[in-house]
Backbone as a chain_set.jsonl record, in Angstrom:
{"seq": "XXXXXXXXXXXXXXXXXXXXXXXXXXXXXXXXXXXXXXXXXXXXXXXXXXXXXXXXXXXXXXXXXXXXXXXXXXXXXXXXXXXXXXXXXXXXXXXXXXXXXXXXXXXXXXXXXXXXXXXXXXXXXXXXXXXXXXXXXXXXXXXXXXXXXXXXXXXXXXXXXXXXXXXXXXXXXXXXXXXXXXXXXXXXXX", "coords": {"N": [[38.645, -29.345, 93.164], [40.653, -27.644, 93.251], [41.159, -24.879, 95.377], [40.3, -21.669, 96.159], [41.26, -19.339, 98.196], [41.392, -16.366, 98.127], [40.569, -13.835, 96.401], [40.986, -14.177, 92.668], [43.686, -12.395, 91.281], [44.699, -10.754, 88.594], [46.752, -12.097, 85.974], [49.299, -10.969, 85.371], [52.192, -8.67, 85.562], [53.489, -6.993, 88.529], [53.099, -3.689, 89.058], [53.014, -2.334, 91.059], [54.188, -2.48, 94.902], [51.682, -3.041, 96.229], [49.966, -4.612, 94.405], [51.915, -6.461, 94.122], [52.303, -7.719, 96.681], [49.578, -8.837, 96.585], [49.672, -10.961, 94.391], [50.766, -12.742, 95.209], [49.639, -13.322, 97.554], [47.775, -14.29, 96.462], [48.675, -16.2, 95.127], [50.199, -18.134, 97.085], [47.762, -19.299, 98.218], [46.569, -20.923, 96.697], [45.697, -24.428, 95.664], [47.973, -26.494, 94.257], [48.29, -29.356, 93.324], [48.173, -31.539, 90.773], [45.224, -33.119, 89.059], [44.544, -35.901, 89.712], [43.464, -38.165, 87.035], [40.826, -39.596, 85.82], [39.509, -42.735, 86.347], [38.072, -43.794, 84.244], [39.67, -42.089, 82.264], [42.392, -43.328, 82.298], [41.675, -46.003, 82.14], [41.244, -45.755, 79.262], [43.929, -44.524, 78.086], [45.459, -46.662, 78.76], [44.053, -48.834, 77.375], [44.553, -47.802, 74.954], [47.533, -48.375, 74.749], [47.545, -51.07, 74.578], [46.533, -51.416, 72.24], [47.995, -50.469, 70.385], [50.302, -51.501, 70.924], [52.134, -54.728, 71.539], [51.277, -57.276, 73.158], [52.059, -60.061, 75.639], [50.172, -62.634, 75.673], [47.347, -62.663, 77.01], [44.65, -64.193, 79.808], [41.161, -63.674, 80.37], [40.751, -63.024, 83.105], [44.072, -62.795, 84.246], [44.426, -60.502, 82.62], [42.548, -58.569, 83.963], [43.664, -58.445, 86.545], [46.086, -57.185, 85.902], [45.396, -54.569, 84.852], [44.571, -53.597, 86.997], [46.92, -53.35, 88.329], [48.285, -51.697, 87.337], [46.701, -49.85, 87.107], [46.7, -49.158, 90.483], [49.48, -48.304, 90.141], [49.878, -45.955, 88.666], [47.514, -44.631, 89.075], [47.622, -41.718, 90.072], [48.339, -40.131, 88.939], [48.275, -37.587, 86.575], [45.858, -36.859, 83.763], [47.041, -35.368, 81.676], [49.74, -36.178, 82.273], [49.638, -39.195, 82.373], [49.057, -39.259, 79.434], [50.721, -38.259, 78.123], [52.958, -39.992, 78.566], [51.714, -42.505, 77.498], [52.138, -41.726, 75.165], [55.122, -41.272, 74.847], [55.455, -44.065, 75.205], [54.725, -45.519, 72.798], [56.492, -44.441, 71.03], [59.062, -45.319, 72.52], [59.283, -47.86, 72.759], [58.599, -51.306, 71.667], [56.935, -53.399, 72.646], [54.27, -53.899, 74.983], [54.54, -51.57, 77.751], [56.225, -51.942, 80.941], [55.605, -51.574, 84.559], [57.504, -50.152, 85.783], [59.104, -49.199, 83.508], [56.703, -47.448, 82.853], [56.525, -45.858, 84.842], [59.061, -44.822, 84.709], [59.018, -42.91, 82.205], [56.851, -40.988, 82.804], [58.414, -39.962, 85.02], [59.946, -37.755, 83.308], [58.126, -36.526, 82.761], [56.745, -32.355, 82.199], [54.395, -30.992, 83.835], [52.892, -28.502, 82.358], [53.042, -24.316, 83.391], [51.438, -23.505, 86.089], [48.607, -21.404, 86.9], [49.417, -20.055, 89.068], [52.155, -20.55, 89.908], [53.063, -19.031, 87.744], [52.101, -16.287, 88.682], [53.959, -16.431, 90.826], [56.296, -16.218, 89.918], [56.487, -13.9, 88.525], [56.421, -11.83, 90.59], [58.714, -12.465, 91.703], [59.886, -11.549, 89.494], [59.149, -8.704, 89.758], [60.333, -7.986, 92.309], [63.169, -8.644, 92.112], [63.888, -6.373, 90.185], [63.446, -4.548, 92.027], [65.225, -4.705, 93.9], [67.242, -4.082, 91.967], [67.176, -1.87, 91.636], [67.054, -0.287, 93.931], [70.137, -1.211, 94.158], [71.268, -0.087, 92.162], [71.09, 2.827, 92.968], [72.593, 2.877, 95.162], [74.946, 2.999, 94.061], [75.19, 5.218, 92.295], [75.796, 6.794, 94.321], [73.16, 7.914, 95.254], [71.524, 7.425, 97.09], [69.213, 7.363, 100.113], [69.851, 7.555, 103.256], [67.28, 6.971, 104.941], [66.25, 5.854, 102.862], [67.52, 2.863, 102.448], [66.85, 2.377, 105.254], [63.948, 1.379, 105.274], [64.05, -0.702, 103.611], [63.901, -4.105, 103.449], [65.503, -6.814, 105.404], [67.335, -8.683, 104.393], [67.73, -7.423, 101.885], [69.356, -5.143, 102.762], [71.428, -7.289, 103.951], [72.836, -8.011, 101.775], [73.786, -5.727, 100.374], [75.483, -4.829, 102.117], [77.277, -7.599, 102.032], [78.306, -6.926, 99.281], [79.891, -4.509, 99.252], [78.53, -1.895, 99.585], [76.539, -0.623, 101.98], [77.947, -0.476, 105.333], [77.53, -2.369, 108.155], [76.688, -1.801, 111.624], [77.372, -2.638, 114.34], [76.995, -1.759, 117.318], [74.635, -0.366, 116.968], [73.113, -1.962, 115.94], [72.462, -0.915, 113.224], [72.381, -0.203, 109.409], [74.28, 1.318, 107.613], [75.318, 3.661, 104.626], [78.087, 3.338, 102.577], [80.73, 5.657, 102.206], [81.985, 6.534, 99.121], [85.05, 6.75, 98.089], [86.936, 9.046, 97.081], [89.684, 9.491, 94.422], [91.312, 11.649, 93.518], [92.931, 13.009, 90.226], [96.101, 14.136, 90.524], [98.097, 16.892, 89.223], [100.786, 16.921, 90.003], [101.262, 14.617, 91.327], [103.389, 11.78, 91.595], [104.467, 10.196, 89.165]], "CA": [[39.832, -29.666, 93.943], [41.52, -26.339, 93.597], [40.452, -24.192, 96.371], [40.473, -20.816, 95.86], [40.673, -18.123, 99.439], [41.691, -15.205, 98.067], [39.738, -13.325, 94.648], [41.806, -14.181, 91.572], [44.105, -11.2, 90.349], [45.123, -10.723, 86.915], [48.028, -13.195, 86.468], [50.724, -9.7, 84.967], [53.556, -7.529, 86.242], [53.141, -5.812, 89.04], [53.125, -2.569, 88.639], [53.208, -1.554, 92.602], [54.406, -3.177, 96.163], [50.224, -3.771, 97.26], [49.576, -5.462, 93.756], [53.149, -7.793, 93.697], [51.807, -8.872, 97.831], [48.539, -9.68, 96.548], [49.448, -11.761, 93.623], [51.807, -13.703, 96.319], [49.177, -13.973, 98.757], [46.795, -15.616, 96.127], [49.333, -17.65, 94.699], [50.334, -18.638, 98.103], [46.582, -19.885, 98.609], [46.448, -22.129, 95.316], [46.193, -26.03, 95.325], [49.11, -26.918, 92.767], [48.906, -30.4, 92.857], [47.441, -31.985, 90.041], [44.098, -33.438, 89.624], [44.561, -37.522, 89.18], [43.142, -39.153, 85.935], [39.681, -40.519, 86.733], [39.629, -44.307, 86.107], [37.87, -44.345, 82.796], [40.583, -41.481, 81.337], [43.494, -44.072, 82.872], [41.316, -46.702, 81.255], [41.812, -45.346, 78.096], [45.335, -44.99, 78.143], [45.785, -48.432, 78.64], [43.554, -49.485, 76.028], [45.714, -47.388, 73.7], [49.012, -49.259, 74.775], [47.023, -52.478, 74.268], [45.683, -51.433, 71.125], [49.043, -50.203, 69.669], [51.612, -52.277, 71.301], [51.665, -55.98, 71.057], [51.833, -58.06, 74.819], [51.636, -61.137, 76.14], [48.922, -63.537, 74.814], [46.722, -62.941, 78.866], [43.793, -64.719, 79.482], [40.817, -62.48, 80.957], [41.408, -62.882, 84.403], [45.17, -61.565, 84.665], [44.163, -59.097, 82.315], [42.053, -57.689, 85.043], [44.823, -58.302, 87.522], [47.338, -56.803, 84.903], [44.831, -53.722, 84.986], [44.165, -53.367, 88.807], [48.044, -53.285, 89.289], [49.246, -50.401, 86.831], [45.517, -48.406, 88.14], [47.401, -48.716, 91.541], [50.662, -47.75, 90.096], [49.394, -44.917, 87.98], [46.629, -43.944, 89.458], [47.936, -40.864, 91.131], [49.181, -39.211, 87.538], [46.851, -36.245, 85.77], [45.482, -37.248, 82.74], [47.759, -35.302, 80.801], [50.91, -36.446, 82.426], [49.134, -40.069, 81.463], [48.856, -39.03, 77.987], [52.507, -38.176, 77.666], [53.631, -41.496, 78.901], [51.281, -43.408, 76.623], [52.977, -41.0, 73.714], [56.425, -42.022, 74.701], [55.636, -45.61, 75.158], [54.718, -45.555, 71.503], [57.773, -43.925, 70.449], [60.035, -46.284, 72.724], [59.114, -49.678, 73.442], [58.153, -52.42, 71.132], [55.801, -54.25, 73.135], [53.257, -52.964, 75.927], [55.58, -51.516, 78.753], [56.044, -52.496, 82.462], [54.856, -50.41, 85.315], [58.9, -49.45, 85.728], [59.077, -48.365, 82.414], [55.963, -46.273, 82.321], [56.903, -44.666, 85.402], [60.742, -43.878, 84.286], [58.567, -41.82, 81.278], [56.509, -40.407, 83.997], [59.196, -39.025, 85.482], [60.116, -37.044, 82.629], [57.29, -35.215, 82.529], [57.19, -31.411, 82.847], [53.7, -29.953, 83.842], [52.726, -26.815, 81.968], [53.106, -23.666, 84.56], [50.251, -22.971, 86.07], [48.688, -19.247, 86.865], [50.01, -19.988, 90.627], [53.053, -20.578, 89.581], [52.915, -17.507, 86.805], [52.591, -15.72, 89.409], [54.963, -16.513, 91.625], [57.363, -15.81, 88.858], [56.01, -12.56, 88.405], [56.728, -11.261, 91.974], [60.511, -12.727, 92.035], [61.103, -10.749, 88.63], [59.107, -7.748, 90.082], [60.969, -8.04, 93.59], [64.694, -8.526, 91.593], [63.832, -5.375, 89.908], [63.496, -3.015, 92.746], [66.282, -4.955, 94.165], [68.631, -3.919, 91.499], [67.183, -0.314, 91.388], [68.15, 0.126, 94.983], [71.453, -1.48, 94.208], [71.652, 1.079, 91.666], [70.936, 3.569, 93.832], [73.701, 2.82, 96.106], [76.244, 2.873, 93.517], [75.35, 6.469, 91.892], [75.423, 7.706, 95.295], [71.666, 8.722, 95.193], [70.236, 6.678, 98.335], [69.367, 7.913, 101.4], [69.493, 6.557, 104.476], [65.663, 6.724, 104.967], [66.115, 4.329, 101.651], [68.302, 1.707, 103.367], [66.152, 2.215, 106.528], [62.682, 1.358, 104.645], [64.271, -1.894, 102.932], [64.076, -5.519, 103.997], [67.056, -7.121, 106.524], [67.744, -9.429, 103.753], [68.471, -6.301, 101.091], [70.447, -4.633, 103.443], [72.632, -7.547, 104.695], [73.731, -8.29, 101.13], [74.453, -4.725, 100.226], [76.85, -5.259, 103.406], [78.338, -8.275, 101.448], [78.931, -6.369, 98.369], [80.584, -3.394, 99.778], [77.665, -0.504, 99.227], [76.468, -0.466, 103.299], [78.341, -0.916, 106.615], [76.672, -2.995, 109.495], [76.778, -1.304, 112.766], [76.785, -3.346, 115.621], [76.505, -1.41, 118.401], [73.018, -0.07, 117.566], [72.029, -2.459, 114.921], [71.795, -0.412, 112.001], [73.114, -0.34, 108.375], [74.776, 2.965, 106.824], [76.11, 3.897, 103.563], [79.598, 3.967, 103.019], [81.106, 6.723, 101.118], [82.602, 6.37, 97.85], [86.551, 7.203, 98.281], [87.661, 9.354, 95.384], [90.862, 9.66, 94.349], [91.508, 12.437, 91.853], [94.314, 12.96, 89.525], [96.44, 15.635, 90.431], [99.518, 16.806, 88.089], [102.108, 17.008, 90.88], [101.703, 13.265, 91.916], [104.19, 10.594, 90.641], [103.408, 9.071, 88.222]], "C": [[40.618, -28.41, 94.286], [40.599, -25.166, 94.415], [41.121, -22.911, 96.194], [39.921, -19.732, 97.197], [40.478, -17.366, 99.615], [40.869, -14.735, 96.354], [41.491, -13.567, 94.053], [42.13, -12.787, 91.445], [44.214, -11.477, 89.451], [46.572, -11.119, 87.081], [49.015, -11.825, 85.493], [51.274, -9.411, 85.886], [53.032, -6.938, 87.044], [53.421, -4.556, 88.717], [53.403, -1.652, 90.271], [53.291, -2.423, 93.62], [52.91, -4.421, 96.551], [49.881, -4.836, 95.835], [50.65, -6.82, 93.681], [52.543, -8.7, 95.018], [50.419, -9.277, 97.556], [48.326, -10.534, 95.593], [50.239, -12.804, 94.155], [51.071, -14.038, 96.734], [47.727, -14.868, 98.021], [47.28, -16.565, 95.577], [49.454, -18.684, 95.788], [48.709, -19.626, 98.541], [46.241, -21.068, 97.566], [46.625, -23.548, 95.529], [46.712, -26.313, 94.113], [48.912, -28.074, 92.269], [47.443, -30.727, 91.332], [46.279, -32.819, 90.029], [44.126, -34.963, 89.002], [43.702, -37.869, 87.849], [41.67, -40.038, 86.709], [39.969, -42.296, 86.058], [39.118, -44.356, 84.64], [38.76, -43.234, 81.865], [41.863, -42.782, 81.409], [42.911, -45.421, 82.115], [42.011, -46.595, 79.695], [42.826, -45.197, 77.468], [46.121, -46.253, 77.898], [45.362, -49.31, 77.655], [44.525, -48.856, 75.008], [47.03, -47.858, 73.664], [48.626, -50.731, 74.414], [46.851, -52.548, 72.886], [47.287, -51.239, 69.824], [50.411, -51.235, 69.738], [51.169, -53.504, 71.777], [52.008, -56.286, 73.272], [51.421, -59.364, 74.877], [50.316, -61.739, 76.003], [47.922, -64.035, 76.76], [45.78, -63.313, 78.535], [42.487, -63.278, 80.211], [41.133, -62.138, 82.627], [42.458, -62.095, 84.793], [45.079, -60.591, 83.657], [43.652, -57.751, 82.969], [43.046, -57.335, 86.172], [45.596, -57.115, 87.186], [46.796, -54.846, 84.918], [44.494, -52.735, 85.97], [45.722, -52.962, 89.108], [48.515, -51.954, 88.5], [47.886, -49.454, 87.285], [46.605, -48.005, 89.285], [48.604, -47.816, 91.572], [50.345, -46.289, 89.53], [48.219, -44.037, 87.913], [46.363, -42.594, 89.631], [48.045, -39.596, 90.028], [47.658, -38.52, 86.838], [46.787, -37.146, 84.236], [46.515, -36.608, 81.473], [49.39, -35.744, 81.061], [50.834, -38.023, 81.889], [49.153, -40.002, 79.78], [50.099, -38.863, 77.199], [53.03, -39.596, 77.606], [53.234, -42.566, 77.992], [52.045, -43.184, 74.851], [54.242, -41.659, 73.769], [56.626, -43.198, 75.021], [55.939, -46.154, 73.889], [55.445, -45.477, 70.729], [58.585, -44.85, 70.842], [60.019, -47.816, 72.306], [58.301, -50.179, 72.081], [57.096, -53.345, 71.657], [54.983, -53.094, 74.081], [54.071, -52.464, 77.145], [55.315, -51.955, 80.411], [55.869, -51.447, 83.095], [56.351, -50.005, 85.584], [58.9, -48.582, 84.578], [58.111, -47.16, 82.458], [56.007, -44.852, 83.265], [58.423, -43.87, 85.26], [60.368, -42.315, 83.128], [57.921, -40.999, 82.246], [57.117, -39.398, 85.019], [60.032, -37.792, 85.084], [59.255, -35.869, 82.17], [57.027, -34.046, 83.22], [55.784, -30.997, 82.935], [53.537, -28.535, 82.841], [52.612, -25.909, 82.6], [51.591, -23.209, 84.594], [49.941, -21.368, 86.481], [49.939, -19.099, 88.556], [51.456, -19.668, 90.487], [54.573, -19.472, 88.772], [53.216, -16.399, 87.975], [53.284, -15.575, 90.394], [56.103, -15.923, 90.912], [57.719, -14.424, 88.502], [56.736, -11.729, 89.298], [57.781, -11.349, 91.973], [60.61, -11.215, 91.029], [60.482, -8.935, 89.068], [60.236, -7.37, 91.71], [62.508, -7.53, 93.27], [64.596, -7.143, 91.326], [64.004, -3.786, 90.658], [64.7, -3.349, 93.658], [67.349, -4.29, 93.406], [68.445, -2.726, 91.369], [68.006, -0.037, 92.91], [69.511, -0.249, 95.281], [72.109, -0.05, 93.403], [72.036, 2.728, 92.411], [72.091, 4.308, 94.567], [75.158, 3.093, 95.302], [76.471, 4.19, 92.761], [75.491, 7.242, 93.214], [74.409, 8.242, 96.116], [70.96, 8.174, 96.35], [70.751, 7.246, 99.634], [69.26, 7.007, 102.178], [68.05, 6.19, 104.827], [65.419, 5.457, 104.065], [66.226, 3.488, 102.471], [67.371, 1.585, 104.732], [64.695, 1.191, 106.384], [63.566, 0.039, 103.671], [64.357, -3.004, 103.852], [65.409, -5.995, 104.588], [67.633, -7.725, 104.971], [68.498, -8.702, 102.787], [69.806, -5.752, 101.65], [71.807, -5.29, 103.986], [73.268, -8.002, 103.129], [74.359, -7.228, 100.196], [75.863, -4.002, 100.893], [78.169, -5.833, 102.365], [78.903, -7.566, 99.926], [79.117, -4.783, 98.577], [79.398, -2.24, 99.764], [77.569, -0.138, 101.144], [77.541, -1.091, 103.971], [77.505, -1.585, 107.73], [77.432, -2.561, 110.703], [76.154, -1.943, 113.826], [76.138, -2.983, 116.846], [75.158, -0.873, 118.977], [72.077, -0.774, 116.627], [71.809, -1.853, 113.825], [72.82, -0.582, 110.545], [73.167, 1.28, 108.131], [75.558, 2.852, 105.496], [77.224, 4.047, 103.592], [79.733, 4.714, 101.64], [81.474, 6.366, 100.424], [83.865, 7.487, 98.422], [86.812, 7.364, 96.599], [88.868, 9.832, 95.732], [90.808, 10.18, 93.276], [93.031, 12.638, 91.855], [94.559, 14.369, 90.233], [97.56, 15.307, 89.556], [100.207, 16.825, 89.058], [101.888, 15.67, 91.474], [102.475, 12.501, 90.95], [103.497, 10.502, 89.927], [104.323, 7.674, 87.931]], "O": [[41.129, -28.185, 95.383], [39.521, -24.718, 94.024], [42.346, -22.881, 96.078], [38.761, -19.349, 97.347], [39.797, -16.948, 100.552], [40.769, -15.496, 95.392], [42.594, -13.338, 94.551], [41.235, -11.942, 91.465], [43.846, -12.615, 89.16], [47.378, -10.722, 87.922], [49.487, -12.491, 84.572], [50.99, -9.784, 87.024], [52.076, -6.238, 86.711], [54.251, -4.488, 87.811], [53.908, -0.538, 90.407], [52.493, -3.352, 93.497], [52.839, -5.608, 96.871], [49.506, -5.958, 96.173], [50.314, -7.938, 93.289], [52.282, -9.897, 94.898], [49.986, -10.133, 98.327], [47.212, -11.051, 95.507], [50.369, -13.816, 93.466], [51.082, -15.269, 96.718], [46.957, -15.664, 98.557], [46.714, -17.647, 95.417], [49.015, -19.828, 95.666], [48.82, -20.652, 99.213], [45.604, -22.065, 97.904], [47.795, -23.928, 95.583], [46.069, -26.38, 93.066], [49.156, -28.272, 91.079], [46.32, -30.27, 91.118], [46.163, -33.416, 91.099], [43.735, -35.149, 87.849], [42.666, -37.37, 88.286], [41.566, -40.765, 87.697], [40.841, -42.592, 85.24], [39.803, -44.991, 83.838], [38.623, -43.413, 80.655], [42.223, -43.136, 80.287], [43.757, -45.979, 81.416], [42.97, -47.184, 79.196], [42.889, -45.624, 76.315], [47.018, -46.639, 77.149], [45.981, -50.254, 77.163], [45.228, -49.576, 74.298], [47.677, -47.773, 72.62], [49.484, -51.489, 73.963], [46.991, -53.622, 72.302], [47.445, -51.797, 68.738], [51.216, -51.577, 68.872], [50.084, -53.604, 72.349], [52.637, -55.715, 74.163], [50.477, -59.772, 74.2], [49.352, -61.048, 76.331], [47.873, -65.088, 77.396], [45.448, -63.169, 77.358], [42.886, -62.145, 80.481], [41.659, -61.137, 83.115], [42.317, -61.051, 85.431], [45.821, -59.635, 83.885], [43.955, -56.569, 82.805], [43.216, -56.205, 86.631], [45.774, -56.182, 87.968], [47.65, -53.961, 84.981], [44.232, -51.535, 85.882], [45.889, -52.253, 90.1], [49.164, -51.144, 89.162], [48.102, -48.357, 87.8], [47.266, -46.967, 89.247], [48.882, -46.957, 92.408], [50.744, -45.404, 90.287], [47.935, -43.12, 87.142], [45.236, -42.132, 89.451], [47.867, -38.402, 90.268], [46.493, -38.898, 86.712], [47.639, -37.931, 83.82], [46.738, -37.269, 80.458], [50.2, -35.655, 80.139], [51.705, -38.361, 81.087], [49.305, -41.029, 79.118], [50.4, -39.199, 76.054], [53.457, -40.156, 76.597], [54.028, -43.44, 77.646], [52.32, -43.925, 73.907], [54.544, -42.508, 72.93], [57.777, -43.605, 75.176], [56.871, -46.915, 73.629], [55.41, -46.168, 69.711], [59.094, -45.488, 69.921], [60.731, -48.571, 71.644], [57.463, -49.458, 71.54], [56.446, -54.023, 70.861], [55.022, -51.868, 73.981], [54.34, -53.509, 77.738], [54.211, -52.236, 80.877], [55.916, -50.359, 82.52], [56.187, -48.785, 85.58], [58.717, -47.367, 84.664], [58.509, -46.029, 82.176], [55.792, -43.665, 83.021], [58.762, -42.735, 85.594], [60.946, -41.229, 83.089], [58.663, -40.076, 82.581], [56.618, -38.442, 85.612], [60.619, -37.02, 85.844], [59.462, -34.821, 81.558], [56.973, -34.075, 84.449], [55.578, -30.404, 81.876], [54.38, -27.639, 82.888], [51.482, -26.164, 83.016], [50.833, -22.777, 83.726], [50.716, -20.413, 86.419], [50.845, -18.328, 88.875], [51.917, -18.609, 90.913], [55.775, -19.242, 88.899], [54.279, -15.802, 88.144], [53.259, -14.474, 90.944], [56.81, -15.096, 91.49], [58.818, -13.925, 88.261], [57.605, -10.965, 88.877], [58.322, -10.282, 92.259], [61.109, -10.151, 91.398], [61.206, -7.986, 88.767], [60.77, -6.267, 91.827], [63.059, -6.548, 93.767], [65.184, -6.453, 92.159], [64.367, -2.661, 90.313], [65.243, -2.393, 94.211], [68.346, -3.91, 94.021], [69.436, -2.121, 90.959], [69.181, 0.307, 93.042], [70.104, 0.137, 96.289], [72.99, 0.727, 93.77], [73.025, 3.454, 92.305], [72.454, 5.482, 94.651], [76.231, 3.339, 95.853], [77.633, 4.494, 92.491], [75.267, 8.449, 93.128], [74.51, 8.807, 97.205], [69.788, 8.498, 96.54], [71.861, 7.5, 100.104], [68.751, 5.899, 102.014], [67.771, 5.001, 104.979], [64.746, 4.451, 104.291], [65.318, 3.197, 103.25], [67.276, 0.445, 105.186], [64.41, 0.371, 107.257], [63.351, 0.418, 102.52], [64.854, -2.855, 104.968], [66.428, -5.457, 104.153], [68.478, -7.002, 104.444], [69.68, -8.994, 102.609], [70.944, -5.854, 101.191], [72.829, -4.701, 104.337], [74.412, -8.433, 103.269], [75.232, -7.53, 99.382], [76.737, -3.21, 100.541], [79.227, -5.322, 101.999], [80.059, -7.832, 99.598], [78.405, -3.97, 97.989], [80.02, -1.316, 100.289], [78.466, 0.554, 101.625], [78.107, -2.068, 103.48], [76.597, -0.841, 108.1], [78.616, -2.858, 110.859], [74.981, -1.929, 114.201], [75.16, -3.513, 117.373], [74.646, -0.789, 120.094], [70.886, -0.543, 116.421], [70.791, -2.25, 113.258], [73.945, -1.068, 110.665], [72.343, 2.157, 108.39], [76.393, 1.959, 105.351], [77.708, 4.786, 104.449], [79.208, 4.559, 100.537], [81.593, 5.182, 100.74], [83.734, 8.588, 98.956], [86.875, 6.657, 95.593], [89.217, 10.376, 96.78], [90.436, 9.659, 92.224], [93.922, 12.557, 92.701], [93.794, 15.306, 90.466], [97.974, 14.209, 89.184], [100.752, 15.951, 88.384], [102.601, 15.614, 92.476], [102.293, 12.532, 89.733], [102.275, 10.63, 89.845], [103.834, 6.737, 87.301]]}, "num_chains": 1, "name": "protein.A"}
């Protein structure tokens, strides 16, 4: 099910620009969703709520019914998100639960992250990082314009909003603004 377009990287830290866009552009390629519960895992399940938790005295018939309608309802759910739900049926409910109930547990469940995911995670906290160096940057003084030139619109327009650059309309560009010092002298008021 999971289709794979791009070669797997190694799900770590980038370490450089070309490795953070290519653990993006294979995350970006990843089928996330989960892979449904085949019918005899989803079986199973059900036998274990049957087996543990008491229900209604059915004959075989709507048992099959009774069977056919939570497949439909629960069909859709991974085997381990199934497996949770049968756990906290066990824990809650006193009898066998209704297809409401099992999906209210259902809805509580959190996936485990997958690599796709991993790495997506990766990239933000490598991305933040050179974000806050070139914030840094801006605030010792140390960035050049070439910097600011060679950064993303998005960097630059919120270095705008927190005072470091100016936005220049007339030709489109961003510039540094100076740092205004004010030194002590002894002959000013005080």
């Amino acid at each position: 099910m999971h289709k794979q377009l791009v070669a797997k990287p190694e799900i770590r830290f980038p370490e450089t620009v070309e490795e953070a866009r290519a653990l993006r552009a294979w995350a970006e390629t990843q089928d996330e969703r989960p892979e449904p519960a085949t019918t005899s895992e989803l079986a199973r399940h059900l036998e274990f709520l049957a087996a543990t938790l008491p229900s209604k005295v059915i004959d075989e018939e709507s048992g099959k019914r009774r069977v056919a309608v939570y497949a439909r309802i629960l069909g859709d759910f991974s085997n381990h998100a199934l497996a949770f739900m049968a756990r906290k049926a066990c824990e809650r409910y006193d009898w066998f639960p209704t297809p409401r109930q099992c999906l209210e547990i259902l809805n509580e469940y959190r996936p485990p992250a997958t690599d796709p995911h991993r790495a997506l995670m990766l990239c933000r906290y490598y991305w933040q990082g050179k974000f806050d160096d070139f914030i840094a940057l801006l605030k010792a003084g140390e960035a050049s314009q070439a910097d600011v030139d060679a950064l993303p619109e998005q960097w630059r327009r919120i270095a705008v909003e927190r005072g470091f650059l100016r936005f220049m309309p007339e030709d489109k560009t961003y510039v540094i603004r100076k740092a205004i010092v004010v030194e002590d002298r002894a002959d000013a008021p005080q």
